[in-house]
N, C-alpha and C positions, 0 to 999 in steps of 0.2 A: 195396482195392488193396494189395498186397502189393512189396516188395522183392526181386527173384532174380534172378542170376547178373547184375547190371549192368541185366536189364530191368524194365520194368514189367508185370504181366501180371495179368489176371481169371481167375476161378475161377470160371467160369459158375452151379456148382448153388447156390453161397453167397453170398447178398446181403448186402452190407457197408454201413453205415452211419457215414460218417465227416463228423466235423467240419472244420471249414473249415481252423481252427487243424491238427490234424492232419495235413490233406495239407500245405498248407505246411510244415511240418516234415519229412513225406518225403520235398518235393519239395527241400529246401535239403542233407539229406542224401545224396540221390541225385544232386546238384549238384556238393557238394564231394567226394565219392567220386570223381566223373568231373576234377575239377580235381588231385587228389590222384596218382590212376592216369598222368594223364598226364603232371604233374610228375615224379614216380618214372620213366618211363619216355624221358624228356626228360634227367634228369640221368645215366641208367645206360647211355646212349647215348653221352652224351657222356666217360664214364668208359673205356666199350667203346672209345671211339675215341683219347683221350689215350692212354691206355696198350697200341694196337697192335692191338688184336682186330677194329677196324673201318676201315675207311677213310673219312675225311671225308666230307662232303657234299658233290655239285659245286657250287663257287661261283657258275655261268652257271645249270645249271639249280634249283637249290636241289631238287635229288631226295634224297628219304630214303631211309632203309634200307630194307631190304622185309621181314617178316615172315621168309621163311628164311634171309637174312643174320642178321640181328638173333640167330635160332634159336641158327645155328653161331656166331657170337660169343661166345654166354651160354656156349655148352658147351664153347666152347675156353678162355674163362675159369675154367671151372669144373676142365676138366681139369688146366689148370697152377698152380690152386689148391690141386689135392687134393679139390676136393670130388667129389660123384658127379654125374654128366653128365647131365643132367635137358635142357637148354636152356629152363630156367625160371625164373624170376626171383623161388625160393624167399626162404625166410627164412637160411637159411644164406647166399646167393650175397651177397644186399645185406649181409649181417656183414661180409662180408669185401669190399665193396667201401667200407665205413666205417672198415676196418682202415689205422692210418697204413702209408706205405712208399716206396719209393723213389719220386723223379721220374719216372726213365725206363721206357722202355716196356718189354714183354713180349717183344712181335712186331713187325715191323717190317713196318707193314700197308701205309705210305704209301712212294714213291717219297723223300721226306725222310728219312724214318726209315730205310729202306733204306738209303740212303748213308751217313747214322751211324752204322749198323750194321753195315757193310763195314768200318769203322775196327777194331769192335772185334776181331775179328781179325787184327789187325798187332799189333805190342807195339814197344814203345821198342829202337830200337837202340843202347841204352849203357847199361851195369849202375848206373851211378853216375846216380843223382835225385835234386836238393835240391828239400826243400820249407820251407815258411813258413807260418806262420799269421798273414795279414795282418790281419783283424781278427776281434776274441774277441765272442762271446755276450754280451747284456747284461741281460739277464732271467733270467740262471744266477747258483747260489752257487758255481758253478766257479770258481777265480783263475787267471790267465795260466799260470801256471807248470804248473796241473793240466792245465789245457788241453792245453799243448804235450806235457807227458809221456803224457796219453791217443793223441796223433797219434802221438807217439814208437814207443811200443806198436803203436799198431795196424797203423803201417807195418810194425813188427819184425816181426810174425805171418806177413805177404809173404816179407820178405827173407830171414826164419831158414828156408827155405825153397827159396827159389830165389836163384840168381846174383845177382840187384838187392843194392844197399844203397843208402839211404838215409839224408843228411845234411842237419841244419837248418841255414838260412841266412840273412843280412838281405838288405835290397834285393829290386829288382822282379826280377829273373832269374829265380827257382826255378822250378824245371821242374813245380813241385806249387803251384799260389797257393791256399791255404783260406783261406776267407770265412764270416761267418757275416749272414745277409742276409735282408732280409724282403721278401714279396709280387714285382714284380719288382721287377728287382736287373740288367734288361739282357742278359741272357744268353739269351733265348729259353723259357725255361724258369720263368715264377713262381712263387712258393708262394704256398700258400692258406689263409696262417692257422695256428692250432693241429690237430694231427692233420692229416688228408689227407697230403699229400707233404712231408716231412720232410729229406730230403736228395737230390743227385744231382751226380754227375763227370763228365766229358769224356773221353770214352776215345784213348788216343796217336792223334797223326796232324800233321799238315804246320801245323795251325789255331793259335794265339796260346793259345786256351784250351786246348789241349789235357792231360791230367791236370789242371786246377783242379778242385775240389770246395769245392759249396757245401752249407751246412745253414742251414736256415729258424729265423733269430731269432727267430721266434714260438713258438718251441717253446720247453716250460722242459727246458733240457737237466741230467743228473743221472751221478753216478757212483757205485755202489751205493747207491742209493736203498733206502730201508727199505719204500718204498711202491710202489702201482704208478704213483704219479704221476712225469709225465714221462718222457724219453726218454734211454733210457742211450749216450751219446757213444760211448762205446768199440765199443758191439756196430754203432753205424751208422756210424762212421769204417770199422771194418774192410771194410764189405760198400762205402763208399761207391769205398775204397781200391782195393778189386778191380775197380771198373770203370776207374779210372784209371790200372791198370795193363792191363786187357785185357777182361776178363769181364765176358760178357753175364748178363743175367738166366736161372736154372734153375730147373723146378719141384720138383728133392728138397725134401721135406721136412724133411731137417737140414743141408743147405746152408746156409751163411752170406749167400748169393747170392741166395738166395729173395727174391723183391722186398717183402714184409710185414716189417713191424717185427714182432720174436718176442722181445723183452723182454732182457734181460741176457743175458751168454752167460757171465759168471763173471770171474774172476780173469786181469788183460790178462799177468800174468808168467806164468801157468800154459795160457792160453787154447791150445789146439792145433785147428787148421780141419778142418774134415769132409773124409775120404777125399775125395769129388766136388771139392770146390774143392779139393785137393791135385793129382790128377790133369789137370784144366781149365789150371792156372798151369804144369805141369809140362810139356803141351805146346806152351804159349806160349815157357816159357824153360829149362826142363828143369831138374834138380833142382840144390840147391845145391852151389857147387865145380866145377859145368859151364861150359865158355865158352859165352856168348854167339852165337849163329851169325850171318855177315855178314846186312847186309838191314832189311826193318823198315822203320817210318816215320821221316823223320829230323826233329827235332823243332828247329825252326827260333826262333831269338830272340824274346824282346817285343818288341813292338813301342815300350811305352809306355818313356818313360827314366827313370831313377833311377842312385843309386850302382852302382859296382861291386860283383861279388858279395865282395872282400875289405874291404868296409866294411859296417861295423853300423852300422843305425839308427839315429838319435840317440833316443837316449834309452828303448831296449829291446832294448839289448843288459849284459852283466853288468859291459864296461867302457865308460866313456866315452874322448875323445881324449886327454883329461888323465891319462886312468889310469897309474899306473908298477906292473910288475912285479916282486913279488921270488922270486926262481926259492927252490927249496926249498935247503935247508942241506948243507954239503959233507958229514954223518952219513950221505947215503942209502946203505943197504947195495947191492952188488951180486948184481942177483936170480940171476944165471947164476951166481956162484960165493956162494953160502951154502946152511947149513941155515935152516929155517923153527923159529919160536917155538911158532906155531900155524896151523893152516889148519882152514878150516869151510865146510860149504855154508849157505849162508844166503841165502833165496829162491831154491832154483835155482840159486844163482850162486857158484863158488869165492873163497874170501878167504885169500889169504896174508898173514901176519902176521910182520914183521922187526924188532925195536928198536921205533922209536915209528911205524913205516909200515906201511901193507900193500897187496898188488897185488890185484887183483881182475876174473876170468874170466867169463864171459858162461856162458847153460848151454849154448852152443857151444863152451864152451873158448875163446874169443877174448878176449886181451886187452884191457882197454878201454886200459887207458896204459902205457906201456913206463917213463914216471915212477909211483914211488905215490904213494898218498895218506897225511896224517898222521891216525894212530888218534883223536887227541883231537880235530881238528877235524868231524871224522865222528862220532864215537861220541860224544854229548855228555854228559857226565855222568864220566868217567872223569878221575881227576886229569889235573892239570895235569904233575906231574910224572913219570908213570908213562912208564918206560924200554921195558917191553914187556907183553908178556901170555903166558899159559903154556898155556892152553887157552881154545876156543870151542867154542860147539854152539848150534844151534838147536833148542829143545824141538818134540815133535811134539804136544807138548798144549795150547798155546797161541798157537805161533810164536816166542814171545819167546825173547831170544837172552843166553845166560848168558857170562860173564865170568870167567876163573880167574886170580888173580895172586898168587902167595906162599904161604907156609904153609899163609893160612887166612883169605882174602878170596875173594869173590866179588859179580859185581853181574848183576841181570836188565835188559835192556834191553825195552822195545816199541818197536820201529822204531829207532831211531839215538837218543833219549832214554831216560835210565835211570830207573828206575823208585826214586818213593821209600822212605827207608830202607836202603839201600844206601850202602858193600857191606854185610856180611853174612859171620858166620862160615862155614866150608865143613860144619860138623859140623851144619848142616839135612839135606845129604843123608846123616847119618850115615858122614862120610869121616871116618877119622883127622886130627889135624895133621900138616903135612908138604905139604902142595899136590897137585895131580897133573900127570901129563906129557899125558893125551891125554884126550879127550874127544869121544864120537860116540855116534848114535843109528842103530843096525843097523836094519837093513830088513825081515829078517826076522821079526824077532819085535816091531819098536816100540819094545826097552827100550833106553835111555841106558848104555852104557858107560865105565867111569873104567879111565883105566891110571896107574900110578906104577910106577916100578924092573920088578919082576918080577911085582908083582899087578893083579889086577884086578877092580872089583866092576862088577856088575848092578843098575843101577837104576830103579824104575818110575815117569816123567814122571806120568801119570796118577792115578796113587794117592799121590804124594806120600813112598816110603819106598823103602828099599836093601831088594831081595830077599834073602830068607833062605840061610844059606848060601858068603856071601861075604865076605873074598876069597878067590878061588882064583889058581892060578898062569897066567900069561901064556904056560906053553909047551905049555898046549893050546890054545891057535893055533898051528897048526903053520908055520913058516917065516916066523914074525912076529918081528921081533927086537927088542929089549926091553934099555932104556928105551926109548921111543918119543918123537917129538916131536911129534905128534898122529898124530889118523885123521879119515873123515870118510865118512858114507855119499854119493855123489854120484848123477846123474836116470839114469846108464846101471842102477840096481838095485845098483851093485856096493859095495864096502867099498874105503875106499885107505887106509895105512898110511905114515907115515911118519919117516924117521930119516933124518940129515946130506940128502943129495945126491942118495937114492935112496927112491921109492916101492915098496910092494907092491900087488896088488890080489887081492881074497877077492870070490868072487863070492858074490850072498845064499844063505843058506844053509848056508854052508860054512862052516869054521873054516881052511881051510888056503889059505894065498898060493898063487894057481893060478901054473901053470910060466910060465918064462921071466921072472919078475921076482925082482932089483929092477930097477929101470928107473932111466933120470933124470930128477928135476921139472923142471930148466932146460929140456932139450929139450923133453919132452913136453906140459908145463905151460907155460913161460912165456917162449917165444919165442925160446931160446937155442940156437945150434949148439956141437958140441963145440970145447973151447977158447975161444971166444967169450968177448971181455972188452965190458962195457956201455959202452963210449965212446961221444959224442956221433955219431962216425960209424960206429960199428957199427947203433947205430939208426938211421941216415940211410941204409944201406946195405939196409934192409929191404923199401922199396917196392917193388913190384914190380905191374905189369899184371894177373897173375894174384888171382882171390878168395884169401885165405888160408886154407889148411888149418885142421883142427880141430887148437886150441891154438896159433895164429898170431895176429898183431894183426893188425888190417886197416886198414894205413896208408888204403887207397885211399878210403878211406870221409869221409873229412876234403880229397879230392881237389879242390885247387881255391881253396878254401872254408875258411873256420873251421867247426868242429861247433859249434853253441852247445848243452852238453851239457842237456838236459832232465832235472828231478828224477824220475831213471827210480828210487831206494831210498822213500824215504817219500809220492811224488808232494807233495811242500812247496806250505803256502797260503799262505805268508806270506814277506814280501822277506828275512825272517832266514835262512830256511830255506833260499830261491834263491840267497842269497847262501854259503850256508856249502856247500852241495851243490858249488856253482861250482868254489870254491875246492880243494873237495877231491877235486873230479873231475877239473879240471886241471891238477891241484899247483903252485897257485900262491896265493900271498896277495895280495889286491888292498892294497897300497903306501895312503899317508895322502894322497896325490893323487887317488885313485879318486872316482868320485864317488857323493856321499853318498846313501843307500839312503834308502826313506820307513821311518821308526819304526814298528817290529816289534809288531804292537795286540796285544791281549790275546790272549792263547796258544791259537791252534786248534789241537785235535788232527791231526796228519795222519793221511791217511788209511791205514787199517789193510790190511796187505798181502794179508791172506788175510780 
């Protein structure tokens, strides 16, 4: 007796001769093949049906699928997977039915699902969303504060995009509640452990949950993870993001929206979303700087009660009730009416530098504070007593962000800590003494440029030395004028120049100030119209209904609500960090009333930018 295609069958001309023990063994093989098959076929049914490709079974008559349902299933699973359309229950199809990925479904197979799926084409009728991260992962080496700035991110990816912004909040209200939750958790929707379904959100509509999103505590959740172990937070916040604001499940291939976990997507300050999901949000809410059109779901209160959305938490938030504020020192310069010391892009993001403050733009050009922040409170490592700085840059060969102040000091930073040994004479990069005025790294070719008075050398980040050659004079840049008080390459490609009250801009490539500038920083840069003095109510007079333009603050983003600012620079692991980020994001010193922070443990590195 022989084994074939599931039967048993004889071979007439050949007489077989088998032991007793033998057949038993057949027969227990041909047993558990049969128990096997229809397990497999038992759980990929019920996978076909959770996630949309099948329609339940009736509960009156208990009828199953039928053989060419089942067919078209596998092959419309298979279609929106990507793979090739067999309607067979290959070794490929079961890969990726073991592949973790979102909760929700594909297709909206059942009359339930249907109507959930009707939602997803509405979108919130109000640009303005606070969200919350009500409770953290407990199985992660994530800390709160990472936590919150991975959401922070992920949401930006949305918002830098379309009309939305988003604002973190305490209290039950936030129109976004994340959760992180195991097995069921009450919401209709359980998780099942490690791998399998890993996260899922509530797409806008009339319902209490509407925008929550949850992710499965069973998961070890990661943030560049070296390995392939665990799940990286930021790449499923984004995708889980997109459903909470509108977006169904799509079968591109480099959609973010694809319902399979596809591992990292990179870097959350540099991440940019796939053409498909640009388009999809775009005609939800139309691109950023667009109003809103009337209409929409109108997204109705909790139910459940707690504080007010203008009370924080007790006890997670950065002040308690007792805290007393001391607002910043009567030195702050006026950003509308000065020159700048230094200006840099660093991650993306513009940093103006005044005396011992600097303001600091979004790579939207939005202001984050219409106050600044103090140099030394942020930049740690930097005297105590330092008046100002004379140049900045961020290296392209390691990120790390150099420091120029005086003759013939300099310091290297990685992230907002300075690196030891420092400062350091300036004559490493082979500069004369004397100091310099500007400092950038061009686009075009990669190499770091120094300017002082009227010259300027070339030099090579990567190789560690001043090209040969130099200095040469500063008036072949043409229309650049000289002494300079910095430059800086910025994310449009271009080169900006700067001196007193006005910029130039050099697009890559060129050497020459393209027409029509110089221009002015105030206006263009840092939220100031002509004439304009920085009064308490000239900045009270900013709000306004509308998104702000590019190079505008966007009062409205804090509508309502405190921002509780998220460690968006170094993502901080530690209460030192959250505390010092705080402080210097919202220019203010937490007062000897505040209440007392847990003791700062042995020094984790934060997590590195790039």
């Amino acid at each position: 007796m022989l084994w074939h295609s599931g039967w048993l069958w004889q071979r007439p001309p050949l007489s077989l001769s088998l032991s007793p023990s033998v057949c038993v063994y057949i027969y227990i093989y041909v047993y558990i093949s049969f128990l096997f098959s229809s397990s497999l076929l038992h759980v990929s049914q019920d996978w076909l049906t959770k996630f949309g490709y099948l329609p339940p079974p009736d509960p009156v008559t208990g009828q199953l699928q039928t053989q060419e349902e089942l067919t078209k299933a596998i092959t419309a699973m298979q279609r929106f997977g990507g793979l090739e359309a067999t309607g067979i229950l290959d070794e490929a199809t079961l890969e990726l039915m073991k592949t973790p990925r979102c909760s929700l479904p594909d297709l909206a197979a059942s009359e339930t699902r249907k109507k959930r799926y009707a939602q997803a084409v509405t979108k919130w009728n109000k640009r303005n969303l606070s969200w919350r991260v009500r409770t953290f992962p407990k199985e992660s080496h994530l800390g709160h504060d990472t936590v919150r700035a991975l959401m922070y991110y992920a949401l930006k990816v949305w918002s830098d995009i379309t009309p939305l912004n988003f604002h973190e909040v305490a209290g039950n209200n936030a129109d976004i509640q994340i959760d992180f939750s195991k097995a069921d958790h009450n919401d209709g929707y359980p998780f099942d452990g490690p791998g399998g379904t890993v996260a899922h959100a509530f797409f806008p509509g009339d319902h209490h949950t509407a925008g929550d999103t949850h992710f499965d505590d069973d998961e070890y959740w990661t943030f560049r993870s070296s390995d392939a172990h665990g799940m990286d937070l930021f790449a499923v916040a984004v995708h889980e993001f997109g459903h909470a604001i509108g977006l169904t499940h799509i079968s591109a291939i480099e959609s973010i929206m694809r319902p399979y976990y596809q591992g990292p997507v990179g870097d959350p300050l540099k991440y940019d979303l796939p053409y498909e999901d640009k388009v999809r949000i775009w005609q939800l809410y139309g691109r950023a700087g667009t109003r809103l059109a009337p209409g929409g779901v109108p997204h109705h209160a909790r139910p459940e009660p707690g504080p007010g959305r203008l009370r924080p938490a007790a006890g997670t938030g950065p002040f308690s009730p007792g805290s007393s504020l001391r607002r910043l020192r009567r030195d702050v310069p006026n950003r509308c009416n000065t020159h700048f010391d230094a200006v840099a892009q660093i991650r993306g993001e513009a940093f103006f530098f005044k005396g011992k403050y600097f303001w600091r733009l979004t790579r939207n050009k939005h202001l984050v504070s219409l106050q600044p922040a103090q140099i030394h409170r942020f930049w740690r490592g930097l005297p105590l007593n330092l008046d100002s700085v004379d140049a900045v840059y961020e290296r392209t060969s390691d990120h790390k962000i150099v420091f120029f102040k005086g003759e013939n000091r300099y310091w290297v930073f990685k992230d907002n800590n300075v690196e030891e040994g420092y400062p350091r004479p300036i004559s490493d990069f082979g500069l004369p003494l004397g100091g310099i005025d500007a400092a950038f790294s061009w686009a075009h070719n990669d190499k770091t440029y120094f300017f002082k008075d009227s010259l300027y050398w070339r030099y090579d980040d990567h190789e560690r030395r001043m090209d040969p050659g130099y200095p040469s004079e500063t008036i072949l840049w043409k229309g650049i004028p000289s002494p300079l008080d910095d430059a800086m390459r910025w994310s449009d490609g271009a080169s900006y120049f700067f001196r007193g009250k006005e910029y130039w801009k050099v697009l890559d490539s060129e050497m020459e100030a393209e027409a029509g500038y110089p221009q002015s920083i105030a206006r263009d840069w840092l939220v100031c119209s002509d004439m304009q003095s920085d009064s308490p109510e000239a900045a009270g007079s900013s709000r306004t209904g509308a998104r702000s333009k590019p190079g505008q603050h966007d009062e409205s983003r804090s509508e309502n609500a405190p921002t509780m600012a998220p460690c968006c620079l170094s993502l901080c692991q530690t209460p030192g960090e959250a505390r010092q980020w705080w402080e210097a994001e919202c220019s203010v010193v937490l007062g000897p009333k505040a209440a007392p922070l847990s003791p700062v443990p042995t020094r984790v590195s934060p997590l590195d930018w790039v």
